[in-house]
PDB file of N, CA, C and O in Angstrom:
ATOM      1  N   UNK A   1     111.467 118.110  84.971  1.00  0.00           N
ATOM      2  CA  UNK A   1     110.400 117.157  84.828  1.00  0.00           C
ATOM      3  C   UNK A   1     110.365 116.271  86.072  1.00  0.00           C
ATOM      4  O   UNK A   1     111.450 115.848  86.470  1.00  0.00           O
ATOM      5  N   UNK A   2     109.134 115.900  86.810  1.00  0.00           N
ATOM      6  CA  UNK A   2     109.190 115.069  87.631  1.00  0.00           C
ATOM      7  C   UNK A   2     108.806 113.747  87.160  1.00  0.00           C
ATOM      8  O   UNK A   2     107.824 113.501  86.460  1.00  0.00           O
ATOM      9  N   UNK A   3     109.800 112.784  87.672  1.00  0.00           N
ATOM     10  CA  UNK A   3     110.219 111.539  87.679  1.00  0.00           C
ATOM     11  C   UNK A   3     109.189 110.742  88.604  1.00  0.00           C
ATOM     12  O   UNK A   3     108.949 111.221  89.712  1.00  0.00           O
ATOM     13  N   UNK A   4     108.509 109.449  88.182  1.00  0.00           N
ATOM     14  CA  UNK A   4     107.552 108.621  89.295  1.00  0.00           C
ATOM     15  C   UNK A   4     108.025 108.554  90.702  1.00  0.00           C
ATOM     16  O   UNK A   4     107.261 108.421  91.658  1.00  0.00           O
ATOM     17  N   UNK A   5     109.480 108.664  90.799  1.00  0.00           N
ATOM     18  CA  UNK A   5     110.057 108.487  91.881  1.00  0.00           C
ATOM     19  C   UNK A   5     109.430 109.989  92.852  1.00  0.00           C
ATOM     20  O   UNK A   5     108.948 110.024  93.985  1.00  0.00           O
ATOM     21  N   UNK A   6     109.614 110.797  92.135  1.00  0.00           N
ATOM     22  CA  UNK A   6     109.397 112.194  92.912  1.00  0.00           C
ATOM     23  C   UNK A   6     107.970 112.297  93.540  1.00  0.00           C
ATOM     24  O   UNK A   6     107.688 112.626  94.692  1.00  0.00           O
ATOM     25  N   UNK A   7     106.744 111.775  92.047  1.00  0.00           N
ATOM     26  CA  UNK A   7     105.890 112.086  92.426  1.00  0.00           C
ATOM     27  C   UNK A   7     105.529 111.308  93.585  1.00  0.00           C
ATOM     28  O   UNK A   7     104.702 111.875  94.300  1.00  0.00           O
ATOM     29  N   UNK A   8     106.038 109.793  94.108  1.00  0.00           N
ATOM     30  CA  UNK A   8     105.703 109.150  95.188  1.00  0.00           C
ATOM     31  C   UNK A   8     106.093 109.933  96.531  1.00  0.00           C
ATOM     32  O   UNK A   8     105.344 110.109  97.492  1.00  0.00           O
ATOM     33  N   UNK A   9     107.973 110.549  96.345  1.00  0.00           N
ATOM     34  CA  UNK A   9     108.062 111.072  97.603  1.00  0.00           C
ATOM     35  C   UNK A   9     107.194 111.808  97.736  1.00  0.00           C
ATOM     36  O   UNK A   9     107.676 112.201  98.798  1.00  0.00           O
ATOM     37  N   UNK A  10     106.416 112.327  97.656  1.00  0.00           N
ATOM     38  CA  UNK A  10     106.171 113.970  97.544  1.00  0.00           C
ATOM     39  C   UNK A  10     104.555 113.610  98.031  1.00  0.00           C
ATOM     40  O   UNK A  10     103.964 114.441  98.721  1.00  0.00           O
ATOM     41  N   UNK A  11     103.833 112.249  97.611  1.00  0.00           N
ATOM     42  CA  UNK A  11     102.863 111.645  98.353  1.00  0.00           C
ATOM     43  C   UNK A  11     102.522 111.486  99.767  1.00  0.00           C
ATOM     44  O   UNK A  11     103.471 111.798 100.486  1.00  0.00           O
ATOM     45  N   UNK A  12     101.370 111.064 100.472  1.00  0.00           N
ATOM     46  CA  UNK A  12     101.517 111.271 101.819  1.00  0.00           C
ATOM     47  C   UNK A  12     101.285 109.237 101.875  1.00  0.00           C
ATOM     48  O   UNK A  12     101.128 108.609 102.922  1.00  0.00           O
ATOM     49  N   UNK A  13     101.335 108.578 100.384  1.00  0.00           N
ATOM     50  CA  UNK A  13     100.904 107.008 100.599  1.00  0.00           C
ATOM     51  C   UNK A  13     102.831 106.347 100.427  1.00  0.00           C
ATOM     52  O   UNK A  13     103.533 106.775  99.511  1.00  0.00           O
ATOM     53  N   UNK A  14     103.265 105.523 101.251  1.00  0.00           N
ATOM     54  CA  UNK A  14     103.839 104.982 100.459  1.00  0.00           C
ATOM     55  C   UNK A  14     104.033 104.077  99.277  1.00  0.00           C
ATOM     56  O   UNK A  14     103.016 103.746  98.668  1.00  0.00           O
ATOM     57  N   UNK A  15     105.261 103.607  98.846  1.00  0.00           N
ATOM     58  CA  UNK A  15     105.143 103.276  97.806  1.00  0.00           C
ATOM     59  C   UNK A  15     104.625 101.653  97.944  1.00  0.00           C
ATOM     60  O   UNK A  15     104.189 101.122  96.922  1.00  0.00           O
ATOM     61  N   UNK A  16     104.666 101.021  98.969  1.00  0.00           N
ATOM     62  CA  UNK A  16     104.081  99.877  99.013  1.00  0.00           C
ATOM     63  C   UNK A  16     102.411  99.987  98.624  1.00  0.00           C
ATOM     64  O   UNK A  16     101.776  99.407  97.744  1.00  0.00           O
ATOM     65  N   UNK A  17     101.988 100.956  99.635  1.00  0.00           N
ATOM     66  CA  UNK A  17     100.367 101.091  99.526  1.00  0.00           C
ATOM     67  C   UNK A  17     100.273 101.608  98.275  1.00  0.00           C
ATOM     68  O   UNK A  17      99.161 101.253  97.886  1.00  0.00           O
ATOM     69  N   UNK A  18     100.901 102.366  97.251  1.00  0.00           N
ATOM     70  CA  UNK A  18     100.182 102.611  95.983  1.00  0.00           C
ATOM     71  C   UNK A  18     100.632 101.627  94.867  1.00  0.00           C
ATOM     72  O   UNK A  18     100.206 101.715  93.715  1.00  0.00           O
ATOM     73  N   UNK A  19     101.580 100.622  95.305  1.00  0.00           N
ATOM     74  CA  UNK A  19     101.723  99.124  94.489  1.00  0.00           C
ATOM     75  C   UNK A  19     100.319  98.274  94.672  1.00  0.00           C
ATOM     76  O   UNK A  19      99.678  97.721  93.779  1.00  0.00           O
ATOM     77  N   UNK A  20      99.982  98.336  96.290  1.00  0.00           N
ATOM     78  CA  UNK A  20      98.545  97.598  96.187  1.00  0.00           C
ATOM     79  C   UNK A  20      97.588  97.909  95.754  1.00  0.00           C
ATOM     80  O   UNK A  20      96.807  97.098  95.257  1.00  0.00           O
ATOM     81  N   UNK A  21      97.322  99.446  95.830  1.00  0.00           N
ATOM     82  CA  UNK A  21      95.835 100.278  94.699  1.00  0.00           C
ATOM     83  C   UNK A  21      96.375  99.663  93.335  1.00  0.00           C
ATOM     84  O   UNK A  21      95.529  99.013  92.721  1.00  0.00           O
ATOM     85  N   UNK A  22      97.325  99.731  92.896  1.00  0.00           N
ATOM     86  CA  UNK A  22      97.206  99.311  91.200  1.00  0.00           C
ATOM     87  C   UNK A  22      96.901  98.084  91.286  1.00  0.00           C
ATOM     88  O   UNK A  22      96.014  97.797  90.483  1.00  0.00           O
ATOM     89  N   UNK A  23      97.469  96.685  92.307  1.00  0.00           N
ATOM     90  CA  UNK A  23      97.212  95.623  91.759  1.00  0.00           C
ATOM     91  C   UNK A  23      95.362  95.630  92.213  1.00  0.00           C
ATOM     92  O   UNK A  23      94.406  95.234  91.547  1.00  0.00           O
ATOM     93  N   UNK A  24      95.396  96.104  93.271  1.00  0.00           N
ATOM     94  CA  UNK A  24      93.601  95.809  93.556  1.00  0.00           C
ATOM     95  C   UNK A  24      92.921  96.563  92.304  1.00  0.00           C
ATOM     96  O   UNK A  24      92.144  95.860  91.658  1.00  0.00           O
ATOM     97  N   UNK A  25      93.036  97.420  92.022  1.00  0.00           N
ATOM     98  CA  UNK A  25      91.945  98.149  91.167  1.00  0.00           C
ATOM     99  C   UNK A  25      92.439  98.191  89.423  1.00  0.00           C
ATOM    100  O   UNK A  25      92.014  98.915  88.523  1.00  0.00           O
ATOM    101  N   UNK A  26      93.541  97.064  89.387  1.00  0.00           N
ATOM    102  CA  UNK A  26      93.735  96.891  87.744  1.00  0.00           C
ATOM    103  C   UNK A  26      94.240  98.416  87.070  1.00  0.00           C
ATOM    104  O   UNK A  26      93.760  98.792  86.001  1.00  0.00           O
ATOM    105  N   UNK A  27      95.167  99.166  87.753  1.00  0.00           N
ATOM    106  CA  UNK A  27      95.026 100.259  87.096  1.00  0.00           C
ATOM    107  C   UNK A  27      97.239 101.019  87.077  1.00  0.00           C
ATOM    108  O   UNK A  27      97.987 100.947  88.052  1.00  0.00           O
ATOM    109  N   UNK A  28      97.510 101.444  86.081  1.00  0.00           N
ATOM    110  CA  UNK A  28      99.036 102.147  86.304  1.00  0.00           C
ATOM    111  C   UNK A  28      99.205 102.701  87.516  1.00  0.00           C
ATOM    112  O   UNK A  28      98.244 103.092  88.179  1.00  0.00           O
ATOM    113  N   UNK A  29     100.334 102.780  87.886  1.00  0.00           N
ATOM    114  CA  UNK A  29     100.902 102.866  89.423  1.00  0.00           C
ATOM    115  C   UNK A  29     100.350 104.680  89.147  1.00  0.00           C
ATOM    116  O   UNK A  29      99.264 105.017  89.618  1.00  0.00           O
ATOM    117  N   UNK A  30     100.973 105.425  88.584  1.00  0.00           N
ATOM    118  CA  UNK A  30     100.903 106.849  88.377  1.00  0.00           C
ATOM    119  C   UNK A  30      99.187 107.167  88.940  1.00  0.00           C
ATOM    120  O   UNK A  30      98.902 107.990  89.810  1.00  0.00           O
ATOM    121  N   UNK A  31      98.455 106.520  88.392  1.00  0.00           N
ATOM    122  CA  UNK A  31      96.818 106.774  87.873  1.00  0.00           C
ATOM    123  C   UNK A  31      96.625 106.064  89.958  1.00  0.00           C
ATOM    124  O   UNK A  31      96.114 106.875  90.731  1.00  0.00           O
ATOM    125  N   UNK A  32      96.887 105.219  90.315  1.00  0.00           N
ATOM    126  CA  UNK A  32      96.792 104.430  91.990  1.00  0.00           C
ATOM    127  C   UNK A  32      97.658 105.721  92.510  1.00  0.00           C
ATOM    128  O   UNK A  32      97.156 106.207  93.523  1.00  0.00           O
ATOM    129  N   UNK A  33      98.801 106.367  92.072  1.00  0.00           N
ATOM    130  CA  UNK A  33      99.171 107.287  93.185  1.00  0.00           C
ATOM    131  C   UNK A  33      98.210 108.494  92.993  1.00  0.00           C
ATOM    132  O   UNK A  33      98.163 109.176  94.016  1.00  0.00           O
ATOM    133  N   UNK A  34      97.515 108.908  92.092  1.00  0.00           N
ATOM    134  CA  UNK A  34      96.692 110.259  92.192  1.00  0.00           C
ATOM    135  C   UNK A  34      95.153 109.592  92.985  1.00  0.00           C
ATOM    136  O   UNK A  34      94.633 110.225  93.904  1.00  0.00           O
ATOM    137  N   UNK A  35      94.580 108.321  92.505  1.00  0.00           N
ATOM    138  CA  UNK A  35      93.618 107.883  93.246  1.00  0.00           C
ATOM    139  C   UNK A  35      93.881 107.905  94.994  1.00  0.00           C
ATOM    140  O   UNK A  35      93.095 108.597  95.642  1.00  0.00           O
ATOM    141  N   UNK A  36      94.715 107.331  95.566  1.00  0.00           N
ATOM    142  CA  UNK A  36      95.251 107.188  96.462  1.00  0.00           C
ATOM    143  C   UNK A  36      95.595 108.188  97.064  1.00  0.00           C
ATOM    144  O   UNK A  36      95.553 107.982  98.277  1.00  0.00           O
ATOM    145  N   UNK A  37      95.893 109.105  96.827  1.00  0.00           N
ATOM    146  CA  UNK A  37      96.671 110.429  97.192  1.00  0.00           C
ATOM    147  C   UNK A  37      95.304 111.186  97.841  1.00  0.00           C
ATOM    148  O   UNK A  37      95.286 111.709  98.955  1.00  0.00           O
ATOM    149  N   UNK A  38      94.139 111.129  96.881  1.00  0.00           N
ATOM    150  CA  UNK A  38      92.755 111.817  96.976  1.00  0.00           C
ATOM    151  C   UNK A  38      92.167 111.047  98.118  1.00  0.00           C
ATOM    152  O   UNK A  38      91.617 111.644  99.044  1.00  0.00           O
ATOM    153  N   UNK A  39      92.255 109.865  98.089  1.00  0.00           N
ATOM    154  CA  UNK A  39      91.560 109.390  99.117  1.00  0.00           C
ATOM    155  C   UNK A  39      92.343 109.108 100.405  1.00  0.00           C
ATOM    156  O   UNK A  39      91.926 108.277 101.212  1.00  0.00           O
ATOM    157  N   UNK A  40      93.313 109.696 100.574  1.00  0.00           N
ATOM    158  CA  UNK A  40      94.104 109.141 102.066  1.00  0.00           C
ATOM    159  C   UNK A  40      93.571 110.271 102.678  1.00  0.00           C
ATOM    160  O   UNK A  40      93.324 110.021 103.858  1.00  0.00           O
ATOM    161  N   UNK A  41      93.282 111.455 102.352  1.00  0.00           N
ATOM    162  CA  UNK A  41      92.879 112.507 102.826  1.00  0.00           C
ATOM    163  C   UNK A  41      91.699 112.912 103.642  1.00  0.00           C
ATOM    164  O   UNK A  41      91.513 113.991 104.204  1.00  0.00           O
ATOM    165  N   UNK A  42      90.838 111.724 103.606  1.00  0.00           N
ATOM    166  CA  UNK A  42      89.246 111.584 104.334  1.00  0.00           C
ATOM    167  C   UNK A  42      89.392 110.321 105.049  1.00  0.00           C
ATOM    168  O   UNK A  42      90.046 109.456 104.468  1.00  0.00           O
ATOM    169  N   UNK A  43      88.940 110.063 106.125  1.00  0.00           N
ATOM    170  CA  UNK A  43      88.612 109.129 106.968  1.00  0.00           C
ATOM    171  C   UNK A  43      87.741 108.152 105.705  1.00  0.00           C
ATOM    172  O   UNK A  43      88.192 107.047 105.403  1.00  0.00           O
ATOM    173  N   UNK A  44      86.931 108.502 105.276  1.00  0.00           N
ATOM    174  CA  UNK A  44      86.319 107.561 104.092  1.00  0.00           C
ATOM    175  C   UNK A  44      87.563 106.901 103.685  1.00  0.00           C
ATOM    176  O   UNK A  44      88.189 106.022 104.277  1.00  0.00           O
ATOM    177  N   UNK A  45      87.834 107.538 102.456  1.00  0.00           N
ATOM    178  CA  UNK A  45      89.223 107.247 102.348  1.00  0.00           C
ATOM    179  C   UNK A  45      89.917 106.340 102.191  1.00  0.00           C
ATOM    180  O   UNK A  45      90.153 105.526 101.298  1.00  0.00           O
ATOM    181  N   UNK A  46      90.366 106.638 103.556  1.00  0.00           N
ATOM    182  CA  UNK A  46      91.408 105.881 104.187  1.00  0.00           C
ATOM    183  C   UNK A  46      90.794 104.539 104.385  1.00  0.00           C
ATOM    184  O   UNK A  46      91.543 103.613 104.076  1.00  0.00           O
ATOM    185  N   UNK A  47      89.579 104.196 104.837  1.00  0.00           N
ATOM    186  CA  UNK A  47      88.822 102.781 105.365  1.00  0.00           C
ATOM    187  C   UNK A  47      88.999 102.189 104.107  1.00  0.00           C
ATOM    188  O   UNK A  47      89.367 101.017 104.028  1.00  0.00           O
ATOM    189  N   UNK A  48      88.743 102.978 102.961  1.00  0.00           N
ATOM    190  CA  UNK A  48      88.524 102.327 101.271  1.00  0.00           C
ATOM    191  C   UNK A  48      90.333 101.638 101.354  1.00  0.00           C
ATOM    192  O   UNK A  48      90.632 100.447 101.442  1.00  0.00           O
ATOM    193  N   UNK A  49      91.273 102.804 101.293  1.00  0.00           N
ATOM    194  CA  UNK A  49      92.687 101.846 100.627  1.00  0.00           C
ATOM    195  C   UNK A  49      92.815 100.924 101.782  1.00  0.00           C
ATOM    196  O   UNK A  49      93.582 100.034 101.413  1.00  0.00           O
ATOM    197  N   UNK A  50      92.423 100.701 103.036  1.00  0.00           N
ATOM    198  CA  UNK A  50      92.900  99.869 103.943  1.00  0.00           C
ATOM    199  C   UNK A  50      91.774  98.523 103.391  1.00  0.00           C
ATOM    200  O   UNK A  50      92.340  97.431 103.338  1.00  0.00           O
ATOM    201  N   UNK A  51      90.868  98.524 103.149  1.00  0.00           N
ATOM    202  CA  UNK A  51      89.953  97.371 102.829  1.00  0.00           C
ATOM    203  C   UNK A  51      90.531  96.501 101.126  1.00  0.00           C
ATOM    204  O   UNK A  51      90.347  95.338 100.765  1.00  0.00           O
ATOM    205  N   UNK A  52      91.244  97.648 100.415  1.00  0.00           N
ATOM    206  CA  UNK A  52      91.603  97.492  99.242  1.00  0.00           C
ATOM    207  C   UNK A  52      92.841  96.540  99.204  1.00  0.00           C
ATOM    208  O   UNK A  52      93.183  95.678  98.394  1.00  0.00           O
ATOM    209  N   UNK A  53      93.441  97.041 100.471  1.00  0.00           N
ATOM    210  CA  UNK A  53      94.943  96.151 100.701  1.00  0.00           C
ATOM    211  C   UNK A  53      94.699  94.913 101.160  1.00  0.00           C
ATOM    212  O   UNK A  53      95.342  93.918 100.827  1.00  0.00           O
ATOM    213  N   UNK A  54      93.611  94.936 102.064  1.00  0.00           N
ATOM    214  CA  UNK A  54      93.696  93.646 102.810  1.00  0.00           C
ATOM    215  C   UNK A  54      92.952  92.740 102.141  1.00  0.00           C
ATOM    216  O   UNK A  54      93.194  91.540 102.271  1.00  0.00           O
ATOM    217  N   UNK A  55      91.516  93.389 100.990  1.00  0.00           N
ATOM    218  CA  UNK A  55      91.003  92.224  99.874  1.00  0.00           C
ATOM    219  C   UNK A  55      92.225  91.901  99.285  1.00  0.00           C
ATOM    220  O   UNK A  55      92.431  90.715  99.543  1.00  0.00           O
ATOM    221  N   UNK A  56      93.124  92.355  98.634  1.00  0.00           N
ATOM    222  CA  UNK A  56      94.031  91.992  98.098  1.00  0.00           C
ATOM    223  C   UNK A  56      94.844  91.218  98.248  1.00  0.00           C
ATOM    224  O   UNK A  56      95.520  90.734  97.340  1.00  0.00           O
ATOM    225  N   UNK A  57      94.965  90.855  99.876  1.00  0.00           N
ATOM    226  CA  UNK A  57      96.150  89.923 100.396  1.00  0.00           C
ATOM    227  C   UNK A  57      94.809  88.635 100.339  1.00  0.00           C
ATOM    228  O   UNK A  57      94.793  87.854  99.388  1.00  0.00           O
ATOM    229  N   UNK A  58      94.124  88.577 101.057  1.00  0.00           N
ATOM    230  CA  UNK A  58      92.818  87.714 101.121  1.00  0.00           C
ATOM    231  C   UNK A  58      92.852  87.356  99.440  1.00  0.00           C
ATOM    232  O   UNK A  58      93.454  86.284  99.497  1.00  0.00           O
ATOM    233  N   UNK A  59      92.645  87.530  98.315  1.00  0.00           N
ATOM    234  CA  UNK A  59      92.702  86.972  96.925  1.00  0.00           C
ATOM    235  C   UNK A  59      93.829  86.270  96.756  1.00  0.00           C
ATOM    236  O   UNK A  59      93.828  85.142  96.263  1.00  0.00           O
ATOM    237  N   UNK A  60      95.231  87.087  97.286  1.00  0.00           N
ATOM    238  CA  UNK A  60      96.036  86.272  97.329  1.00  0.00           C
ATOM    239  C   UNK A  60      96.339  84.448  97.838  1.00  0.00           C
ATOM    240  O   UNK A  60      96.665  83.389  97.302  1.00  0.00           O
ATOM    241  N   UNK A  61      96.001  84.943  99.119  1.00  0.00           N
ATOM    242  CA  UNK A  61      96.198  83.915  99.382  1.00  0.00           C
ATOM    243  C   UNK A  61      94.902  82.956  99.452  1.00  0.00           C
ATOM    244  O   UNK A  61      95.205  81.840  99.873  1.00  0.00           O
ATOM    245  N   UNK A  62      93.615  83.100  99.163  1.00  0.00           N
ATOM    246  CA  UNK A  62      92.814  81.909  98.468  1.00  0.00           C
ATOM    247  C   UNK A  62      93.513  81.307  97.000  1.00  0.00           C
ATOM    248  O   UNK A  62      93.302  80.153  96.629  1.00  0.00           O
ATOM    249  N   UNK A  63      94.123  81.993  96.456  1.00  0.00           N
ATOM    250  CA  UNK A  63      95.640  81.852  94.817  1.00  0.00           C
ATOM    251  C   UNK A  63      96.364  81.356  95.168  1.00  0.00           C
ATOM    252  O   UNK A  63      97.238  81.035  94.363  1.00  0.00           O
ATOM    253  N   UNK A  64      96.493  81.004  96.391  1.00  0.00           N
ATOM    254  CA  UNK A  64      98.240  79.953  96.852  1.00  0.00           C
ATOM    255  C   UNK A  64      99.397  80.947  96.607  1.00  0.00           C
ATOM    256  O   UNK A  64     100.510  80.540  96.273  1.00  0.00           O
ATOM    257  N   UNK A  65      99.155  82.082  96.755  1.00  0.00           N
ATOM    258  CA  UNK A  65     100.396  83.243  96.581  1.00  0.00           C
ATOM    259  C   UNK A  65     100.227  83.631  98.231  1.00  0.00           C
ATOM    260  O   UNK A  65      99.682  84.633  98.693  1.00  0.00           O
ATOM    261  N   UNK A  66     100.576  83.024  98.630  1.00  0.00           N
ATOM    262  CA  UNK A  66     101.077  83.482 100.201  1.00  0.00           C
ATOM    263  C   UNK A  66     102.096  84.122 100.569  1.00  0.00           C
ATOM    264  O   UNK A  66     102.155  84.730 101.638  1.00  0.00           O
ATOM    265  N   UNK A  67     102.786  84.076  99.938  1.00  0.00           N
ATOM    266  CA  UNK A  67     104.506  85.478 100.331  1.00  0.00           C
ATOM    267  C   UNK A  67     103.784  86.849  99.960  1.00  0.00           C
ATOM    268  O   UNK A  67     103.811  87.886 100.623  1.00  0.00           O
ATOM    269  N   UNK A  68     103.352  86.698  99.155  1.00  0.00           N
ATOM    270  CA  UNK A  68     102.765  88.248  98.623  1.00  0.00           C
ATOM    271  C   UNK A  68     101.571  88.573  99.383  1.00  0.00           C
ATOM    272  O   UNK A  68     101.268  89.765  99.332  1.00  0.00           O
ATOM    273  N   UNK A  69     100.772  87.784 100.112  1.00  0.00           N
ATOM    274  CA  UNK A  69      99.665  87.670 101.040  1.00  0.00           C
ATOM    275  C   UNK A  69     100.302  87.877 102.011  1.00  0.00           C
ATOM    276  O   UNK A  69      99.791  88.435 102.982  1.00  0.00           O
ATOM    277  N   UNK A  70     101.215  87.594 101.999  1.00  0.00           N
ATOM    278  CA  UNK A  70     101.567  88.111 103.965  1.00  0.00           C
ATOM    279  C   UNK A  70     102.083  89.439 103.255  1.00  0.00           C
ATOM    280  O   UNK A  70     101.177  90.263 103.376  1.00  0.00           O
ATOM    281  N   UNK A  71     103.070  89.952 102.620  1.00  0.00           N
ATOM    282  CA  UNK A  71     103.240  91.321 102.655  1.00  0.00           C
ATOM    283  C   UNK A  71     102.156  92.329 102.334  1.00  0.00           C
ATOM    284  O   UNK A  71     102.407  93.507 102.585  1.00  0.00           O
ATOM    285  N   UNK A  72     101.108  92.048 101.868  1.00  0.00           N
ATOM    286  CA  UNK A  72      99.760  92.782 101.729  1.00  0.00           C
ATOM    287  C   UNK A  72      99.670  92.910 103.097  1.00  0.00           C
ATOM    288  O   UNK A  72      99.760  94.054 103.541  1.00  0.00           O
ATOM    289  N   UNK A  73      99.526  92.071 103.804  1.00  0.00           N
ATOM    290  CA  UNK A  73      99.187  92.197 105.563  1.00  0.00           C
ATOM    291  C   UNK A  73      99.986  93.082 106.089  1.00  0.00           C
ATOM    292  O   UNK A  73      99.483  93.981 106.763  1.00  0.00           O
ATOM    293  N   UNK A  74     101.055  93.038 105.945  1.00  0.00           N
ATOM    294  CA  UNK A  74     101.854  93.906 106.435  1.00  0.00           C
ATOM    295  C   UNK A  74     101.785  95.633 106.019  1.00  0.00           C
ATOM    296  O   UNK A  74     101.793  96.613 106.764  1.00  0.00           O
ATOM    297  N   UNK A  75     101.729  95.554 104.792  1.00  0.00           N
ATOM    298  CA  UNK A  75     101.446  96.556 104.020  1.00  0.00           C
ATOM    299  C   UNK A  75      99.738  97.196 104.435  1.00  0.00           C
ATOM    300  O   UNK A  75      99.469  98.300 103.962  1.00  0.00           O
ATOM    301  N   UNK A  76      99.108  96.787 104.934  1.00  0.00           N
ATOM    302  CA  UNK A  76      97.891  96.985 105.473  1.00  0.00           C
ATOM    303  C   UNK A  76      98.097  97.153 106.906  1.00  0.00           C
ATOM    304  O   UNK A  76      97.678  98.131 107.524  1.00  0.00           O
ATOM    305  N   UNK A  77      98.778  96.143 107.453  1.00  0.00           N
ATOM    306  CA  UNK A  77      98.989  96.940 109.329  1.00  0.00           C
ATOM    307  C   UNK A  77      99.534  97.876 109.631  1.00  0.00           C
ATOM    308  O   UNK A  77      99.333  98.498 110.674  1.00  0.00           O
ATOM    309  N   UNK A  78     100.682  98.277 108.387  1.00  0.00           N
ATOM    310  CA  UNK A  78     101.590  99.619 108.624  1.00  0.00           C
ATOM    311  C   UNK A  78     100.393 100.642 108.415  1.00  0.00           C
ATOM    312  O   UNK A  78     100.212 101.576 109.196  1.00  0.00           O
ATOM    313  N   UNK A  79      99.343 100.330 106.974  1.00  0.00           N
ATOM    314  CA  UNK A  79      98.770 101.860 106.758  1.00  0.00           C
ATOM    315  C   UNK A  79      97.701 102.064 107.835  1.00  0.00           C
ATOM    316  O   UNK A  79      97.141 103.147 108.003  1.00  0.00           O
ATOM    317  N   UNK A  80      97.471 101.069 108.485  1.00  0.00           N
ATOM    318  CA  UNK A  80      96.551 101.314 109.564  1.00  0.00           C
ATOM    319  C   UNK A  80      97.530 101.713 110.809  1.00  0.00           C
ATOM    320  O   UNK A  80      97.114 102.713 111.393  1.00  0.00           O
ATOM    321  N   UNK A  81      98.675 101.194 111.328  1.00  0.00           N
ATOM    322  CA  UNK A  81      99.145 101.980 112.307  1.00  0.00           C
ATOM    323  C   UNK A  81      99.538 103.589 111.659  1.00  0.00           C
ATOM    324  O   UNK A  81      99.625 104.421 112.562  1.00  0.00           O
ATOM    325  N   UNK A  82      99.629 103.795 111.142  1.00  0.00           N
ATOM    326  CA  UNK A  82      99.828 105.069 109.952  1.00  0.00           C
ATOM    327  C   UNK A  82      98.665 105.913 110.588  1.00  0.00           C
ATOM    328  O   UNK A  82      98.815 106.765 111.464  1.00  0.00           O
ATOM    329  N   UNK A  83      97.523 105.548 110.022  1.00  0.00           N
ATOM    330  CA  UNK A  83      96.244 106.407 110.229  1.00  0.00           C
ATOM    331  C   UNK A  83      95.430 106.209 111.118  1.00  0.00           C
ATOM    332  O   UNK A  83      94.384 106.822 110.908  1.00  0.00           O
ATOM    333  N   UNK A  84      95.434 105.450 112.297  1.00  0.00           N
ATOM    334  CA  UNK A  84      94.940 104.854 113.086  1.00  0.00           C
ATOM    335  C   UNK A  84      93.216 104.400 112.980  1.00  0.00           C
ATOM    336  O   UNK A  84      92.755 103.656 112.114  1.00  0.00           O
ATOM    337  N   UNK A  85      92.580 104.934 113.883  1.00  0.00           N
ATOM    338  CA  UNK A  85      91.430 104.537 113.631  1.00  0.00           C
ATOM    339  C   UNK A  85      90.301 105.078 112.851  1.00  0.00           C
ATOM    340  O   UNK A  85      89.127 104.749 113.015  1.00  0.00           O
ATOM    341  N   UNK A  86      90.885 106.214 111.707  1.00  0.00           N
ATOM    342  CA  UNK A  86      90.200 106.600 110.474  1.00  0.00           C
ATOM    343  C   UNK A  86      90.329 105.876 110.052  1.00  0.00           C
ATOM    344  O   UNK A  86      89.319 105.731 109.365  1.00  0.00           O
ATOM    345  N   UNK A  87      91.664 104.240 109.706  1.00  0.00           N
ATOM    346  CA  UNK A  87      91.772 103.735 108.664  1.00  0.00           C
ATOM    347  C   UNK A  87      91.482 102.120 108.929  1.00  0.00           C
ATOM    348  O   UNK A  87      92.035 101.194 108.335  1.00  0.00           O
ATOM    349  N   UNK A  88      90.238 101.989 110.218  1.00  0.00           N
ATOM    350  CA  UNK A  88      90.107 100.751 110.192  1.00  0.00           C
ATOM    351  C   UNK A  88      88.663 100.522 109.839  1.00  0.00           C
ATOM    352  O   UNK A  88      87.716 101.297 109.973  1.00  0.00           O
ATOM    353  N   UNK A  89      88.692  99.287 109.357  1.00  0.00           N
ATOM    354  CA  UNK A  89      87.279  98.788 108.924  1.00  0.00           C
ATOM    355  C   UNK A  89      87.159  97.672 109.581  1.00  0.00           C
ATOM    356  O   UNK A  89      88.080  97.088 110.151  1.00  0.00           O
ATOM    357  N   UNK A  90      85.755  97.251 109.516  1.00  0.00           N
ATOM    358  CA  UNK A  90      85.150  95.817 109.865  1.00  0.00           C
ATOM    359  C   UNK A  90      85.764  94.387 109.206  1.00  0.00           C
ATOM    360  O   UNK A  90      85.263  93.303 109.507  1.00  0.00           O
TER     361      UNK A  90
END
C-alpha cells in the first residue's frame, strides 16, 4: 500500500508546495497533491500553483501571520527557481 509519504516522493511538487495548494484552495493534502501534480505539468499550470502560493502568503500577511507569510515566499521563490519562466506571473 502506498503511504502519503510515498505518494509525495514520487511527485514532481514538493511537499511544501502541495501544503500551500491545500491551504489556498481549502482542500486534503492527498486531493492538492493529485491537483498539483496535473498542473505542474503545463506552463499554465505552473503560473496557476505559483500565483496560488504567493496569494497565499499575501492573505497571510494582511492576517498578521507573517512567519508563515514569509515561508509562502520562500516556498514560491523556490517553485519559481524550480520552473523558471513557465512559472512566473505578473
Amino acid at each position: 500500500m502506498l503511504t502519503l509519504r510515498d505518494c509525495i516522493d514520487f511527485s514532481d511538487l514538493r511537499e511544501e508546495e502541495i501544503l500551500a495548494i491545500a491551504e489556498c484552495e481549502h482542500i486534503p493534502i492527498l486531493t492538492a497533491l493529485e491537483e498539483g501534480e496535473s498542473m505542474v505539468h503545463t506552463p499554465r499550470g505552473r503560473k496557476r500553483i505559483a500565483v496560488m502560493i504567493k496569494s497565499q502568503a499575501v492573505i497571510c500577511e494582511r492576517t498578521g501571520n507573517t512567519v508563515h507569510a514569509r515561508h509562502l515566499r520562500r516556498v514560491h521563490d523556490a517553485f519559481v527557481g524550480r520552473f523558471g519562466k513557465s512559472a512566473r506571473h505578473h
